[in-house]
N, C-alpha and C positions, 0 to 999 in steps of 0.2 A: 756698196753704198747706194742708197735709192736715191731716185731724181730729184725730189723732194729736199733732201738734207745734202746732194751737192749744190742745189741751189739757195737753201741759209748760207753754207760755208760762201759758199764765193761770194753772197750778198754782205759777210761779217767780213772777208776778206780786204773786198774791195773799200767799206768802210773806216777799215782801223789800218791796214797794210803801211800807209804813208807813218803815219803816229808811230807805231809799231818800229820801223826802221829809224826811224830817231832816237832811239833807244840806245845806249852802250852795251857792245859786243851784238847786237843783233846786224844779220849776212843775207837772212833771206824770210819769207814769210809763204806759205804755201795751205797745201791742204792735205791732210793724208786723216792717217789712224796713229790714236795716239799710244805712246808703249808705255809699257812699268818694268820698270830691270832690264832693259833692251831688248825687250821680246811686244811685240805689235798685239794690240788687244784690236776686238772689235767696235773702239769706240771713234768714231768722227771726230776730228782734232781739227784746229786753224794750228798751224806746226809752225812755232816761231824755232828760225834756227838761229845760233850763236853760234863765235868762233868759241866761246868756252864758256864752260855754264860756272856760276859762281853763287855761291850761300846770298841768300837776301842780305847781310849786313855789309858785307862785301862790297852793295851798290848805294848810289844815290837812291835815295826817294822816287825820283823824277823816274830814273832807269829800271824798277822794281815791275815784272811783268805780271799782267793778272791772271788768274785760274782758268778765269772763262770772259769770254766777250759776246755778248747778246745772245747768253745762253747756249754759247758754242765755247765748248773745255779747249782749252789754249795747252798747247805741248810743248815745250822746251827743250830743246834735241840741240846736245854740242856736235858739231859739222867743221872743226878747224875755220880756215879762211879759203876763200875764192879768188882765182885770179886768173887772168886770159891768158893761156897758153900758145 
């Protein structure tokens, strides 16, 4: 990833991160690459994680996440839950 597009990611990060985690089932918001069938492509993702990914009708309106955020593709990666050990 060039310098250039880790600094959109972090700037779309830091923008929506908060929003983002007000969401139902979302645990964590981060930055990577995003995958198709669990195998990592080379595309730059903002990586919304959940504890469980669920069909859009499944959710609220409110809680429905979007594709992309300021032209940065948004990834949806189930991650269980987190907890201090």
């Amino acid at each position: 990833m060039n310098e250039q597009t880790l600094k959109q990611l972090t700037a779309v990060q830091a923008e929506h991160a908060q929003s983002l985690m007000e969401k139902a089932h979302v645990v964590a918001v981060g930055i990577g690459y995003a995958q198709v069938n669990g195998n990592y492509t080379d595309t730059p993702a903002l990586v919304v994680m959940v504890d469980e990914k669920l069909p859009p009708e499944a959710l609220e309106e409110a809680d429905l996440l979007p594709r992309e955020l300021d032209g940065v593709r948004v990834d949806v990666v189930a991650v269980g839950t987190f907890s201090a050990g």
